[in-house]
TORDRENSE-930452 format. One record per atom (N, C-alpha, C, O): y, z, x. Coordinates in nm, 2 decimals, always signed. Layout:
<pts>
<pt <Y Z X>>
...
</pts>
This chain:
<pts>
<pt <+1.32 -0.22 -2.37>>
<pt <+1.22 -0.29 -2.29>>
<pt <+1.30 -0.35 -2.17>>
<pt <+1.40 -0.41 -2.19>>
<pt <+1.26 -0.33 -2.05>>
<pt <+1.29 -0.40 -1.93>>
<pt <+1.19 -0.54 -1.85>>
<pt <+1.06 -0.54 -1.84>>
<pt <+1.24 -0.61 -1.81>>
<pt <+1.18 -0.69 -1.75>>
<pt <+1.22 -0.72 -1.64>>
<pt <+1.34 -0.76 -1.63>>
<pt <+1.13 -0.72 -1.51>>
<pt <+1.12 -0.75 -1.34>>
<pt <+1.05 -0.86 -1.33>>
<pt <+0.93 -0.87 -1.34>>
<pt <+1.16 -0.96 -1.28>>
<pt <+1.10 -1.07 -1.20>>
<pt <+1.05 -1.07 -1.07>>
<pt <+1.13 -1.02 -0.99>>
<pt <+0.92 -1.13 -1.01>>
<pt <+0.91 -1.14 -0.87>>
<pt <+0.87 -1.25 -0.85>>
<pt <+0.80 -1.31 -0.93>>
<pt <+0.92 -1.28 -0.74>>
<pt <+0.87 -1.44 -0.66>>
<pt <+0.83 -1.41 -0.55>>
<pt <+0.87 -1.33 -0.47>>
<pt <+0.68 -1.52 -0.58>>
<pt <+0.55 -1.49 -0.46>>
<pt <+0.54 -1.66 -0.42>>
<pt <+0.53 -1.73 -0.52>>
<pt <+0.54 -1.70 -0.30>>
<pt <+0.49 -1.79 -0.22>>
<pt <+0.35 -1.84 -0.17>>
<pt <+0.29 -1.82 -0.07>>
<pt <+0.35 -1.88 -0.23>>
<pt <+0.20 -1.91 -0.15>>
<pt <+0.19 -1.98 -0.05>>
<pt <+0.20 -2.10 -0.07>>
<pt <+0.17 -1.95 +0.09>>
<pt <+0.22 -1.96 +0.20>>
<pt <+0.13 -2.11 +0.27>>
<pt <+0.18 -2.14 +0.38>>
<pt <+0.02 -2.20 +0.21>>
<pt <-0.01 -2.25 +0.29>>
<pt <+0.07 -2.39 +0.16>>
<pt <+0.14 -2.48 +0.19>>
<pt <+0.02 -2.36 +0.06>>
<pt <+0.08 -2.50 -0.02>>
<pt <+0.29 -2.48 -0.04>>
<pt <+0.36 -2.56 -0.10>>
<pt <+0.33 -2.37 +0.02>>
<pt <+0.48 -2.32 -0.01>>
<pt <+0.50 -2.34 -0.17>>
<pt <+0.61 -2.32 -0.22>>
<pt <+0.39 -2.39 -0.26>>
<pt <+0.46 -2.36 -0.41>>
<pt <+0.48 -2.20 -0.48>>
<pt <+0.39 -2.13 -0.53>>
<pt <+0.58 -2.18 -0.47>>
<pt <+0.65 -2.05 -0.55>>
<pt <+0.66 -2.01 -0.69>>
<pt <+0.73 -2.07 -0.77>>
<pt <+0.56 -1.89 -0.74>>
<pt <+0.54 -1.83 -0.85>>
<pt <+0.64 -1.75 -0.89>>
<pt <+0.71 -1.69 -0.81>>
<pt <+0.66 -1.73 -1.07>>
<pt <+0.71 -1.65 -1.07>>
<pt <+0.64 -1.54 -1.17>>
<pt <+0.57 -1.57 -1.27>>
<pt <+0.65 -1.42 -1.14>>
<pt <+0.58 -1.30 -1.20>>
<pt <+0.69 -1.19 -1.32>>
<pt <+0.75 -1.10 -1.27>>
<pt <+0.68 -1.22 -1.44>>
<pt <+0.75 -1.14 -1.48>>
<pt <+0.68 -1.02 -1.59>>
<pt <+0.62 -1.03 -1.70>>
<pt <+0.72 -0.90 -1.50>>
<pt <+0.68 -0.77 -1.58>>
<pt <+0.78 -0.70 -1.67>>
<pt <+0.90 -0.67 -1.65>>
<pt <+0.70 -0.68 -1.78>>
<pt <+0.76 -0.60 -1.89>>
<pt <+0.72 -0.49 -1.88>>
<pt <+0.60 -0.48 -1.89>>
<pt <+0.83 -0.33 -1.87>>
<pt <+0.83 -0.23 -1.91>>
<pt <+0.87 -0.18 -2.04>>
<pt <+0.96 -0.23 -2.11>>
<pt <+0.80 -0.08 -2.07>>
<pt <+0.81 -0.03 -2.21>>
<pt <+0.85 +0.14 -2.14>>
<pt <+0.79 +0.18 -2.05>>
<pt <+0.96 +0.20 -2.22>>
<pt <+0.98 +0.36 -2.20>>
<pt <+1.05 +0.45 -2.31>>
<pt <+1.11 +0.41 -2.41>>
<pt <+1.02 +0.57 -2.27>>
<pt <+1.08 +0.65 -2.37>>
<pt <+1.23 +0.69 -2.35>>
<pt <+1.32 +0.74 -2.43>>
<pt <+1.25 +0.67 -2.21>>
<pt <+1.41 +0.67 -2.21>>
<pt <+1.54 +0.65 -2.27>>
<pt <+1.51 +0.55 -2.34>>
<pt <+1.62 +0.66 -2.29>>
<pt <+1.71 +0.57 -2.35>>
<pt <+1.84 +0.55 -2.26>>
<pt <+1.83 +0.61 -2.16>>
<pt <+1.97 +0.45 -2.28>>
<pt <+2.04 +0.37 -2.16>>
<pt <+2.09 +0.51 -2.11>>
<pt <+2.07 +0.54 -1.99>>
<pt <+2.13 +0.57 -2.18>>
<pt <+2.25 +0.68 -2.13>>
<pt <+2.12 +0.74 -2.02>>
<pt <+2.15 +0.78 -1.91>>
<pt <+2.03 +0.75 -2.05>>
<pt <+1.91 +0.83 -1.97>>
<pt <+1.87 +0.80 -1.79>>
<pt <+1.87 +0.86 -1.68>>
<pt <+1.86 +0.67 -1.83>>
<pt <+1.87 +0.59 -1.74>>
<pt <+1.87 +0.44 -1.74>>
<pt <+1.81 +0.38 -1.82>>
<pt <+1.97 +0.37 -1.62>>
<pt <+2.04 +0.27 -1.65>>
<pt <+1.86 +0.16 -1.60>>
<pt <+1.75 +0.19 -1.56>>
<pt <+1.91 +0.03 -1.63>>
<pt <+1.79 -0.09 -1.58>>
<pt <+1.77 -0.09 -1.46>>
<pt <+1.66 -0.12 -1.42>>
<pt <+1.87 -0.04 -1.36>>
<pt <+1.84 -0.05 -1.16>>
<pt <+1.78 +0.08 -1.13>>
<pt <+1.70 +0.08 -1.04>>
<pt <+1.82 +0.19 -1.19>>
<pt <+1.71 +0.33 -1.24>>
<pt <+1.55 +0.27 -1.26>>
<pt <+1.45 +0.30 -1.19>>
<pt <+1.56 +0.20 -1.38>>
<pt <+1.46 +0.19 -1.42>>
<pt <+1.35 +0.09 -1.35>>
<pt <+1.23 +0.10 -1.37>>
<pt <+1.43 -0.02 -1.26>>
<pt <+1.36 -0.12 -1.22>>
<pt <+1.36 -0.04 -1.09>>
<pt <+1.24 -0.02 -1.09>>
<pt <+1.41 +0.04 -0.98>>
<pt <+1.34 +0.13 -0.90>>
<pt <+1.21 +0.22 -0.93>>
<pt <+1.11 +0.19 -0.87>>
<pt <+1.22 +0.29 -1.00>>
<pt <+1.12 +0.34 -1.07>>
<pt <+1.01 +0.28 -1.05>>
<pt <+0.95 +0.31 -0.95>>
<pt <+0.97 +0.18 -1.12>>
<pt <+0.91 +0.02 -1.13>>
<pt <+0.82 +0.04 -1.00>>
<pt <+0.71 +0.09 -0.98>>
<pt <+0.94 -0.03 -0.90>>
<pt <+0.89 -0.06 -0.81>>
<pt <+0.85 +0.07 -0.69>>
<pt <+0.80 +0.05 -0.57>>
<pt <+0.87 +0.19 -0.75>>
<pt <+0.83 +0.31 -0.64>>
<pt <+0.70 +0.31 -0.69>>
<pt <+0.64 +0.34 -0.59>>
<pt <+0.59 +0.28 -0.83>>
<pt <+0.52 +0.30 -0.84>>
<pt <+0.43 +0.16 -0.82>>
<pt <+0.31 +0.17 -0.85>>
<pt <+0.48 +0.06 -0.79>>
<pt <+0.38 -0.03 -0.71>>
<pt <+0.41 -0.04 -0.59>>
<pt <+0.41 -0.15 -0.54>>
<pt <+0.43 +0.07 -0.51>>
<pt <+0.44 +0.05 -0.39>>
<pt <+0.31 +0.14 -0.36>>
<pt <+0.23 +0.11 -0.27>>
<pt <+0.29 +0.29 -0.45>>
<pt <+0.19 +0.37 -0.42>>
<pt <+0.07 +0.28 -0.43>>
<pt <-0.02 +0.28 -0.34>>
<pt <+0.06 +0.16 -0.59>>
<pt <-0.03 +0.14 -0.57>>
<pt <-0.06 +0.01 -0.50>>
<pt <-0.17 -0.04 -0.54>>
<pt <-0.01 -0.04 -0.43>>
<pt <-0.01 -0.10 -0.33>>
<pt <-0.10 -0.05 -0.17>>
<pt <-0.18 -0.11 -0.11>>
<pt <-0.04 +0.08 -0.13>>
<pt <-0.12 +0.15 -0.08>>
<pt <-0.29 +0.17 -0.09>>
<pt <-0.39 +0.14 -0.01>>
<pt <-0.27 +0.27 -0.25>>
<pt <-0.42 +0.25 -0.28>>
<pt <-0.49 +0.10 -0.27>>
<pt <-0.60 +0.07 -0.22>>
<pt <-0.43 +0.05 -0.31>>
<pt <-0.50 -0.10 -0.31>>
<pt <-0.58 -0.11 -0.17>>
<pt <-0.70 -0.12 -0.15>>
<pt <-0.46 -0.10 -0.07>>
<pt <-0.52 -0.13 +0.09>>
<pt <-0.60 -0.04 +0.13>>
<pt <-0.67 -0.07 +0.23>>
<pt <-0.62 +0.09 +0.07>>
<pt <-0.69 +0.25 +0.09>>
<pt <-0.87 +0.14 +0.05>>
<pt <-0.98 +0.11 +0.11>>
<pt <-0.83 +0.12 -0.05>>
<pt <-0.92 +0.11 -0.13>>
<pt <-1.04 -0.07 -0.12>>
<pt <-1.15 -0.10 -0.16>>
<pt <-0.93 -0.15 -0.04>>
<pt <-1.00 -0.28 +0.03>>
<pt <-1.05 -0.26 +0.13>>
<pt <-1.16 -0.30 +0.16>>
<pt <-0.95 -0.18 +0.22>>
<pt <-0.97 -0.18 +0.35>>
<pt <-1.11 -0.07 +0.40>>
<pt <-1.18 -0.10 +0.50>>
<pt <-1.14 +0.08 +0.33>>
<pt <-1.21 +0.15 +0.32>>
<pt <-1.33 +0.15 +0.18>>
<pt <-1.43 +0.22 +0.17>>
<pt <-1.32 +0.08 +0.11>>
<pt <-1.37 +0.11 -0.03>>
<pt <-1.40 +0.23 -0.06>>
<pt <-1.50 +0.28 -0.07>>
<pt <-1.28 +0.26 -0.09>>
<pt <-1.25 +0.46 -0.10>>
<pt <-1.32 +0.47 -0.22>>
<pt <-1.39 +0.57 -0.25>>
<pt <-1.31 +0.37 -0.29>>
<pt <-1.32 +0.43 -0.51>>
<pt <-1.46 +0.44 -0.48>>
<pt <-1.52 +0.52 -0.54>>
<pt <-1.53 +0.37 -0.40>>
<pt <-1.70 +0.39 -0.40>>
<pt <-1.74 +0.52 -0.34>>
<pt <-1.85 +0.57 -0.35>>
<pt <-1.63 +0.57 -0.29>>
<pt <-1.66 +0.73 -0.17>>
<pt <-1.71 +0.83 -0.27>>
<pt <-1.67 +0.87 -0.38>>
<pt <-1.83 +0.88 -0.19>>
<pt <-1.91 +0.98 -0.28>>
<pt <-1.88 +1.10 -0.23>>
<pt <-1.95 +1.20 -0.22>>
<pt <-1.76 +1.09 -0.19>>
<pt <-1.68 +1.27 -0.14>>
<pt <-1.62 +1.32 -0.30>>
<pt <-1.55 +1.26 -0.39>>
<pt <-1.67 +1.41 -0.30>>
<pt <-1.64 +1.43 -0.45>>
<pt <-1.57 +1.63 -0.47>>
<pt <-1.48 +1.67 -0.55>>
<pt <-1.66 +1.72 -0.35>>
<pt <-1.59 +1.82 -0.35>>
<pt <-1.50 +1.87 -0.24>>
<pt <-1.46 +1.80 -0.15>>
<pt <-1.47 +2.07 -0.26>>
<pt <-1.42 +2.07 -0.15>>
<pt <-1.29 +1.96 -0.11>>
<pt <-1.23 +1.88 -0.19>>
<pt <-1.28 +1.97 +0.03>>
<pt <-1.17 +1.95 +0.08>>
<pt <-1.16 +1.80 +0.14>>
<pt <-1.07 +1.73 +0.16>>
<pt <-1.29 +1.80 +0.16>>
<pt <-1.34 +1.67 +0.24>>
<pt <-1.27 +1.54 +0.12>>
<pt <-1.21 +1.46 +0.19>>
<pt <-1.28 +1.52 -0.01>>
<pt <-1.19 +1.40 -0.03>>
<pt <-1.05 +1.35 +0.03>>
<pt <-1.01 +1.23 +0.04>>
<pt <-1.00 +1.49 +0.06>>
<pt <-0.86 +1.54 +0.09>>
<pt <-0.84 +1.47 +0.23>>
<pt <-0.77 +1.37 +0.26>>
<pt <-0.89 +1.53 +0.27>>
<pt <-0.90 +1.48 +0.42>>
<pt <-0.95 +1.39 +0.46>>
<pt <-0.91 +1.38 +0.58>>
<pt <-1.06 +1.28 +0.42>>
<pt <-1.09 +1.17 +0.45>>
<pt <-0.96 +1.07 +0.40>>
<pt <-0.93 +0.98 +0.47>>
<pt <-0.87 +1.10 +0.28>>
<pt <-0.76 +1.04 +0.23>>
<pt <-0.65 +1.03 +0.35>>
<pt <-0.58 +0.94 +0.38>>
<pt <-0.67 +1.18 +0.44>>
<pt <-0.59 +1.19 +0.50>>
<pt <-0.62 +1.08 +0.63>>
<pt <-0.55 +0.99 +0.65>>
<pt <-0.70 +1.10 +0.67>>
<pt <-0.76 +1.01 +0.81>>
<pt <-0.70 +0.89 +0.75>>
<pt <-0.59 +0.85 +0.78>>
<pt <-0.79 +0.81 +0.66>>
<pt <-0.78 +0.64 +0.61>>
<pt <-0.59 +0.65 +0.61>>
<pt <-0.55 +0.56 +0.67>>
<pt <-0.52 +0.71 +0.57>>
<pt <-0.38 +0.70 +0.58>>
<pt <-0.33 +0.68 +0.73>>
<pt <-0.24 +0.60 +0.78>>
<pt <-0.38 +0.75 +0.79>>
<pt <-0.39 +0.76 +0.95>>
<pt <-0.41 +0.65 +0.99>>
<pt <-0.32 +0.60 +1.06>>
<pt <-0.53 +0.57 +0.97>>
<pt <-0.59 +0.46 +1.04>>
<pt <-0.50 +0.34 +0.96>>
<pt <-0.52 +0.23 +1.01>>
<pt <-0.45 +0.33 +0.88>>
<pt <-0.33 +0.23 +0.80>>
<pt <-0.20 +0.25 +0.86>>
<pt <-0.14 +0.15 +0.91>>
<pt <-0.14 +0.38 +0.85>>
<pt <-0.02 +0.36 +0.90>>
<pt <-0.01 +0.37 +1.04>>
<pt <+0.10 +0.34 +1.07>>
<pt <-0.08 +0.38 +1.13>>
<pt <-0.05 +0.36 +1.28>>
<pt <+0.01 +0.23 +1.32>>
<pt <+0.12 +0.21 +1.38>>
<pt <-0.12 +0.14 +1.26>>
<pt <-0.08 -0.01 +1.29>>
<pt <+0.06 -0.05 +1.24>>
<pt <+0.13 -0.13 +1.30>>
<pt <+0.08 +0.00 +1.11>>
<pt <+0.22 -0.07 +1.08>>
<pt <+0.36 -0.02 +1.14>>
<pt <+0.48 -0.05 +1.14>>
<pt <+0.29 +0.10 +1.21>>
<pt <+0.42 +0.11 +1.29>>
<pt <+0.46 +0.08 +1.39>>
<pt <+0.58 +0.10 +1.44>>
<pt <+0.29 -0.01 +1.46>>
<pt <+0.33 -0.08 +1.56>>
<pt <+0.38 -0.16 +1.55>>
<pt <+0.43 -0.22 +1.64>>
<pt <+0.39 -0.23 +1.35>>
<pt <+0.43 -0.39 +1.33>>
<pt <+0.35 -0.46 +1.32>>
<pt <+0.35 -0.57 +1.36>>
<pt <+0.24 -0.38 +1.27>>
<pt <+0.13 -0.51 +1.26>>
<pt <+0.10 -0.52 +1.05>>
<pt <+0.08 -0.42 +0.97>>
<pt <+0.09 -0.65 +1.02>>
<pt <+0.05 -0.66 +0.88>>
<pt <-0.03 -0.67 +0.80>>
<pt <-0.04 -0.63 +0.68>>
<pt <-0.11 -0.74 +0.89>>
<pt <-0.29 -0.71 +0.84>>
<pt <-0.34 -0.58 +0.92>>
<pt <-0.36 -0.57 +1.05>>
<pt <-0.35 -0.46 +0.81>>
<pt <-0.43 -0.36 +0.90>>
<pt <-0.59 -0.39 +0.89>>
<pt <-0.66 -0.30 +0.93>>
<pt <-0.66 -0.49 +0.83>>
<pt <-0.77 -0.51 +0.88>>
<pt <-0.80 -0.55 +1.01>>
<pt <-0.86 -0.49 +1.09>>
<pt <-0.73 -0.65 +1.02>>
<pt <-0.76 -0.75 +1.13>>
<pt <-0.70 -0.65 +1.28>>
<pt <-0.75 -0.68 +1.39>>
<pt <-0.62 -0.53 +1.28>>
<pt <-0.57 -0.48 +1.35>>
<pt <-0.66 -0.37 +1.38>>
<pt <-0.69 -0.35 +1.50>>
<pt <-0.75 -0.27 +1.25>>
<pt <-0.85 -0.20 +1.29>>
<pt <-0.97 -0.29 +1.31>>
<pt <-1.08 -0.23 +1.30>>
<pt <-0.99 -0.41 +1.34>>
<pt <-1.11 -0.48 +1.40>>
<pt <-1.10 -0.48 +1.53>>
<pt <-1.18 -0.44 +1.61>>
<pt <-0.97 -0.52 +1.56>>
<pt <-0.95 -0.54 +1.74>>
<pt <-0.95 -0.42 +1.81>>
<pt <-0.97 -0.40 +1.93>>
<pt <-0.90 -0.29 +1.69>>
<pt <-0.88 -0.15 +1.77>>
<pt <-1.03 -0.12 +1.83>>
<pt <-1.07 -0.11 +1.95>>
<pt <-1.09 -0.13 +1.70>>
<pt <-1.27 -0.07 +1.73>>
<pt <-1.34 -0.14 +1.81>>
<pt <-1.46 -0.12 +1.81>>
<pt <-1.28 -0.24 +1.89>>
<pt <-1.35 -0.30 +1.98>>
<pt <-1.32 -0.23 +2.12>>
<pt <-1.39 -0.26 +2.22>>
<pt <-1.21 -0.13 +2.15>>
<pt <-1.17 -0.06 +2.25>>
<pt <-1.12 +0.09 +2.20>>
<pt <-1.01 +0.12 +2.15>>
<pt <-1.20 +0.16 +2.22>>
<pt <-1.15 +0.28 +2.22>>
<pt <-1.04 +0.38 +2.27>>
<pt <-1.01 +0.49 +2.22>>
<pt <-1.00 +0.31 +2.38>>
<pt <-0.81 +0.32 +2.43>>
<pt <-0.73 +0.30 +2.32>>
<pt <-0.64 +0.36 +2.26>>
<pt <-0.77 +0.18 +2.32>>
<pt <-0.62 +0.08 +2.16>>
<pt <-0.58 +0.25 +2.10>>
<pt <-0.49 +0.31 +2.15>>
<pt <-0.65 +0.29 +2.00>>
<pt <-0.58 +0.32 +1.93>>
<pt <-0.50 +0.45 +1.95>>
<pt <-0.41 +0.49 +1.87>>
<pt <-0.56 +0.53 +2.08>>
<pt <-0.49 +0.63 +2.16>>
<pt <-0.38 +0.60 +2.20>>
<pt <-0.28 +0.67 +2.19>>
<pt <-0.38 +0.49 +2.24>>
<pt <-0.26 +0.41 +2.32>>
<pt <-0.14 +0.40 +2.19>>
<pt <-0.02 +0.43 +2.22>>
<pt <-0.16 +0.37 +2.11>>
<pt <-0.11 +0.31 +1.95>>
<pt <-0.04 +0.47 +1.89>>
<pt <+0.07 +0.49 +1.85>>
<pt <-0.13 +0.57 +1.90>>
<pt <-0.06 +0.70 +1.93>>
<pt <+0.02 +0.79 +2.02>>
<pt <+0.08 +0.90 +1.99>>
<pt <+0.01 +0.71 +2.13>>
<pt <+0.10 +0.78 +2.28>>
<pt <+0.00 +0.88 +2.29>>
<pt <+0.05 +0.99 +2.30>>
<pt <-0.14 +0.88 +2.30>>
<pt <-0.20 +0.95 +2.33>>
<pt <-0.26 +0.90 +2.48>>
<pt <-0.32 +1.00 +2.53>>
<pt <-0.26 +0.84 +2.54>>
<pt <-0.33 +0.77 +2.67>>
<pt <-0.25 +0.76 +2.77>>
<pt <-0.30 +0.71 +2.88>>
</pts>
């Protein structure tokens, strides 16, 4: 069994949580070491971290694209409209695709498209 700690802040009162997750696996040490394992860990809450924002920011899990290619590709766009902004450096991509959709340049511009 492995265990990962994280410390989260809560930014307006600054009191700091601590979060500790236990893994269970079929591995064994020689298989892979605990920084193996706590990588691992954290590659797959990064995906769902993603979905998370896919899924707040669009409410994808409600999407009634169900055949064909079109789920595929709406996945693809909503990825599009998320990673632009952070590569501008922005962290709320809500608040970033609010101000885009108010100007239809922004986000051409955000692409080197303009």
């Amino acid at each position: 069994m492995l265990s990962l700690e994280t410390y989260a802040a809560n930014r307006k009162s600054g009191k700091v949580s601590i979060k500790t997750v236990y893994a269970v696996t079929s591995l064994s040490s020689e298989q892979a070491t605990p920084a193996q394992l706590a990588n691992m860990i954290r590659s797959h809450w990064q995906i769902e971290a993603a979905q998370h924002v896919r899924d707040t920011t669009f409410a994808e899990d409600a999407s009634q694209l169900r055949t064909g290619n079109a789920p595929r590709t709406m996945a693809t766009w909503r990825n599009l409209a998320i990673g632009t902004p952070r590569i501008a450096g922005t962290q709320n991509v809500a608040a970033a695709l609010r101000a885009n959709s108010r100007d239809p340049k922004r986000p051409l511009a955000l692409l080197g498209l303009t």
